[in-house]
C-alpha positions as CSV (number, residue, x, y, z in Angstrom):
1,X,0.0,0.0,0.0
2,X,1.3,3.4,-0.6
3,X,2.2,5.7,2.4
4,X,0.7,8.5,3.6
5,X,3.3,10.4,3.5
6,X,7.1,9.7,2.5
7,X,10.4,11.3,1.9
8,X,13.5,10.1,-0.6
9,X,17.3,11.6,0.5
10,X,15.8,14.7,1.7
11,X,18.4,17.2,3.0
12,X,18.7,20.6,3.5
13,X,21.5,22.9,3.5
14,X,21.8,26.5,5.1
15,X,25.5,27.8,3.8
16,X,27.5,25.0,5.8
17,X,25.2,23.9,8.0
18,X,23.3,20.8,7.1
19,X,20.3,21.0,8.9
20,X,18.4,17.8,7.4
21,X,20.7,15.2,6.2
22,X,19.5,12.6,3.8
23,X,16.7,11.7,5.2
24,X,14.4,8.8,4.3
25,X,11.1,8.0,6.1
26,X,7.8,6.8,5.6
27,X,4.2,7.3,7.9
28,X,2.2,4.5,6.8
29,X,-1.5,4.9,6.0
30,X,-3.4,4.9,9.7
31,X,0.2,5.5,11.3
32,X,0.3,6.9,15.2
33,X,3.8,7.6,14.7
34,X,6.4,10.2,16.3
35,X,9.4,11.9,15.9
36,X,11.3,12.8,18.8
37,X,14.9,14.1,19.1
38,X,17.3,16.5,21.0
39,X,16.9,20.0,20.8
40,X,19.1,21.1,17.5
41,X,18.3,17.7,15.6
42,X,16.2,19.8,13.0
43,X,12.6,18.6,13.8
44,X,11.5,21.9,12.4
45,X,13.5,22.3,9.9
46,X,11.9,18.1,8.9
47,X,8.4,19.3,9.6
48,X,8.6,22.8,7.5
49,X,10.5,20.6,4.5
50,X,7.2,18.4,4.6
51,X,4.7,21.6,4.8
52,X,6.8,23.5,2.2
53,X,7.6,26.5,4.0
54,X,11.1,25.5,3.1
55,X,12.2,23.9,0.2
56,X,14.7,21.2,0.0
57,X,18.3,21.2,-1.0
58,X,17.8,17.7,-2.4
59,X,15.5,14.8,-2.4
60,X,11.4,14.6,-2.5
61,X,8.0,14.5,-0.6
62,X,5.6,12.2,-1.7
63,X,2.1,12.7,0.0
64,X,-0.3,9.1,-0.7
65,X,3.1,8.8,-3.5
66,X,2.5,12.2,-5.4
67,X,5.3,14.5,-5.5
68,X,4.7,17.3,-3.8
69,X,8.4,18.5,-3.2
70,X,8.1,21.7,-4.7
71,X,4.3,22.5,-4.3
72,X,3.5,25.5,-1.6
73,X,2.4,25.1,1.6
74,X,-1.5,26.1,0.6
75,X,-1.8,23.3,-2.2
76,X,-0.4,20.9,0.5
77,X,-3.0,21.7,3.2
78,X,-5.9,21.2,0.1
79,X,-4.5,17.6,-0.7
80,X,-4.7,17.0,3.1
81,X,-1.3,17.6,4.8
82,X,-2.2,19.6,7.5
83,X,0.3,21.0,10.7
84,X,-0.5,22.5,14.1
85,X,2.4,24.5,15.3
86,X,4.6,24.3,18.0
87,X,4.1,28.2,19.2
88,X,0.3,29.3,19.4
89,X,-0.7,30.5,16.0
90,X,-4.3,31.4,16.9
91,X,-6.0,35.0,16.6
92,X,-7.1,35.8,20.3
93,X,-9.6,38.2,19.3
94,X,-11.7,35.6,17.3
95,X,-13.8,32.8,19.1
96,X,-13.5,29.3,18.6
97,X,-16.4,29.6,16.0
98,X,-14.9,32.3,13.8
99,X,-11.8,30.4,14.1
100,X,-13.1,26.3,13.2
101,X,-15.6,28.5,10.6
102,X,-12.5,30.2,8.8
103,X,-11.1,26.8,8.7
104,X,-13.8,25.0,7.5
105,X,-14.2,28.5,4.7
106,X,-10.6,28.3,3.7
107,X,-11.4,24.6,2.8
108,X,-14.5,25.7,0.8
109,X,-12.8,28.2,-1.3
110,X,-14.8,30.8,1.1
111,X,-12.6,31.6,3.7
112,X,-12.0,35.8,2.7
113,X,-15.5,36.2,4.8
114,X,-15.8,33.7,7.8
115,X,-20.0,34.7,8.1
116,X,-20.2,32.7,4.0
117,X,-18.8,29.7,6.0
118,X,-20.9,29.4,8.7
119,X,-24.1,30.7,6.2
120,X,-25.1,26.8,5.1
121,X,-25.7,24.1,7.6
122,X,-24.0,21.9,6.6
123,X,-21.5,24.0,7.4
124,X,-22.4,25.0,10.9
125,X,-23.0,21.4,12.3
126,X,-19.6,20.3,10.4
127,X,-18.2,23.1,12.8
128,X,-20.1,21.9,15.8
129,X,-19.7,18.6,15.3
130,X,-15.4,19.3,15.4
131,X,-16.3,21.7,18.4
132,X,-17.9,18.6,20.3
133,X,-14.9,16.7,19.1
134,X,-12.6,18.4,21.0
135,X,-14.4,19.5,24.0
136,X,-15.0,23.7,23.0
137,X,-18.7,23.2,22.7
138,X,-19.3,25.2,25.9
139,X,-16.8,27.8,24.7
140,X,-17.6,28.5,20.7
141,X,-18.9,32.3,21.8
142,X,-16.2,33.1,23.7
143,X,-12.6,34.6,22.9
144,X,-10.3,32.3,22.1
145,X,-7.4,34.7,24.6
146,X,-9.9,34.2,27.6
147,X,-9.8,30.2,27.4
148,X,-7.5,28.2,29.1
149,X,-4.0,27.5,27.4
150,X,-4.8,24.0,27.1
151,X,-8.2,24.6,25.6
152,X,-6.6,26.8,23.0
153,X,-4.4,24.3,22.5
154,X,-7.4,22.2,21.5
155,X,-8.9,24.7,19.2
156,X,-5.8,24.6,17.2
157,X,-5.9,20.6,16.4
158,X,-9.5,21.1,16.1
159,X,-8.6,23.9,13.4
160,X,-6.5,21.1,11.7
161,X,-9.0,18.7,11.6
162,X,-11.5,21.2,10.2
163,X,-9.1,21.3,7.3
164,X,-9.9,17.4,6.3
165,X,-6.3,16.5,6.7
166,X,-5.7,12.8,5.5
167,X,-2.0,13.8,7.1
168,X,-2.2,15.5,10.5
169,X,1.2,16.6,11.7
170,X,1.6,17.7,15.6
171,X,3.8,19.8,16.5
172,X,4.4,19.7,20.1
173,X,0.7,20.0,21.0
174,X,1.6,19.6,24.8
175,X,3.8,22.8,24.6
176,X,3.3,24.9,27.3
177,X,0.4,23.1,28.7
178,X,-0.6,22.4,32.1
179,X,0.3,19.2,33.9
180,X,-3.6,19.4,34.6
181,X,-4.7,20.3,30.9
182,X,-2.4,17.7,29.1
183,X,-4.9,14.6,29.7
184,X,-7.0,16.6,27.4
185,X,-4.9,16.8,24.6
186,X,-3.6,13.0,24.7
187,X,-7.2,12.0,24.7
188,X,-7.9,14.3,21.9
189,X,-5.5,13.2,20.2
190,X,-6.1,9.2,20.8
191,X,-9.2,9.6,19.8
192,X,-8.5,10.6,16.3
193,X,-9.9,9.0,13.6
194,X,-8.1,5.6,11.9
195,X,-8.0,6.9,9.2
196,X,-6.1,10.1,9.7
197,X,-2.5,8.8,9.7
198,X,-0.5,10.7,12.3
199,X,2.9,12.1,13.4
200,X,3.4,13.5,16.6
201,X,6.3,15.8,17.1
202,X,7.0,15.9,20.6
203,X,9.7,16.7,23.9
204,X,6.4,15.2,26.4
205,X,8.2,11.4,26.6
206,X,4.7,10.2,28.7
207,X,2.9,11.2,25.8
208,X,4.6,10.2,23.0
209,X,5.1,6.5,24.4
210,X,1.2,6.7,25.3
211,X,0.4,7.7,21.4
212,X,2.9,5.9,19.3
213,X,2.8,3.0,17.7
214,X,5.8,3.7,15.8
215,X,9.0,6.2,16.7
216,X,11.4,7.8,14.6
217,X,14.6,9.4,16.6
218,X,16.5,12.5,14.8
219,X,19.5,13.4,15.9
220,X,21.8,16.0,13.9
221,X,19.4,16.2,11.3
222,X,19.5,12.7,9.8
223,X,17.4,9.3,11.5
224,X,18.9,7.9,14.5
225,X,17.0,4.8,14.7
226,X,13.5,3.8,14.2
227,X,11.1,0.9,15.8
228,X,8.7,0.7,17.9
229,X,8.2,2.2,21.4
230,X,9.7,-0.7,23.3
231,X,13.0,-0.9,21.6
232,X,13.6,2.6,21.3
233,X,13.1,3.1,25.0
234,X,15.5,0.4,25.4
235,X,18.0,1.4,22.8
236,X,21.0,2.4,24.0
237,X,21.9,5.1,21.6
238,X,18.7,7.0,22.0
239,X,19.2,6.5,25.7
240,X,22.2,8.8,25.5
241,X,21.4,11.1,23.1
242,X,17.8,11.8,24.2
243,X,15.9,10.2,26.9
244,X,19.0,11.1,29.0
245,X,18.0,14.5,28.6
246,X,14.5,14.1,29.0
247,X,14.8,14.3,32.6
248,X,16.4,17.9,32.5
249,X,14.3,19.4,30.2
């Protein structure tokens, strides 16, 4: 079966610095997979090479095995790779209604006036139905800056998934959250639909050996090791290059 989502030699250069080196991975169809690494091992630089806010020095992205390498990051999210982002990207003044209805707009070829995507209703009980989804029923009138940091969290994966990804890329959706708030997101985030296939960029060890099926360990831009979550815990090189650290972090 062809992946979800797959890269061929992918590298990327700034001047002498080789951020991504050669890089060769696949996220199978369905996959609860994550990629997990030292600070400096060029996770972002990985995840913006896949979204095409940067484009590579060499190699390819393949997304359900089209080449999508040099496409921008728009046409991406229309063929269904979608990103949350590590740092809030939300706009506090919006509620979580404008926000999942600019979303579900943006999809429709409507999103220059949120009010056109919330007009049909279709529309609004697709954006109430996401809402319910991800616990923000009780808060679609209010501002999105007056809701908890972990609820805004929320809204932002529930943003994604208003964007009918069939790739959903996480990027550190725990960041910044509440010890008390992060149950939310795992659950969230567990209870994701099969066929969405999944990777999970992520420092929180207890939840990326909760989520993942499958782990991926970058380290100075190119692939450590792969496996699944049992082996890589008990791999010795990943032990001293990241879960070491864990602890300190």
């Amino acid at each position: 079966m062809t992946p979800a989502l797959e890269t061929r030699g992918l590298a990327r250069r700034f001047g002498g610095l080789i951020a991504t080196r050669d890089v060769s991975f696949v996220l199978e169809r369905g996959a609860r997979h994550a990629l997990i690494g030292p600070n400096g091992a060029g996770k972002t630089t990985f995840v913006n090479l896949l979204t095409g806010v940067l484009a590579p020095t060499a190699g390819q992205v393949l997304l359900a095995g089209c080449d999508v390498t040099r496409l921008a990051p728009e046409e991406r999210v229309r063929r269904g790779l979608v990103r949350t982002f590590q740092i809030n990207q939300l706009f506090g003044d919006l509620t979580p209604l404008e926000t999942l209805a600019l979303a579900a707009g943006e999809r429709l070829g409507q999103g220059s006036v949120w009010a056109r995507a919330v007009g049909g209703r279709s529309v609004v009980g697709e954006i109430e139905a996401v809402a319910q989804r991800f616990g923000l029923a009780d808060v679609l009138d209010h501002r999105t800056d007056t809701l908890p940091y972990g609820r805004q969290r929320l809204l932002e994966i529930a943003v994604a998934f208003a964007c009918n990804p069939q790739v959903l890329l996480l990027d550190e959706p725990a960041a910044g959250v509440p010890e008390a708030e992060r149950r939310d997101i795992l659950q969230a985030i567990a209870a994701l639909p099969a066929d969405v296939s999944v990777l999970l960029i992520e420092h929180d060890m207890d939840l990326v050996f909760s989520f993942a099926r499958r782990i991926s360990v970058l380290v100075d831009g190119g692939l450590l090791v792969e496996g699944e979550p049992a082996a890589i815990a008990a791999d010795p090189r990943v032990r001293a290059v990241y879960l070491g650290e864990s602890h300190h972090e």
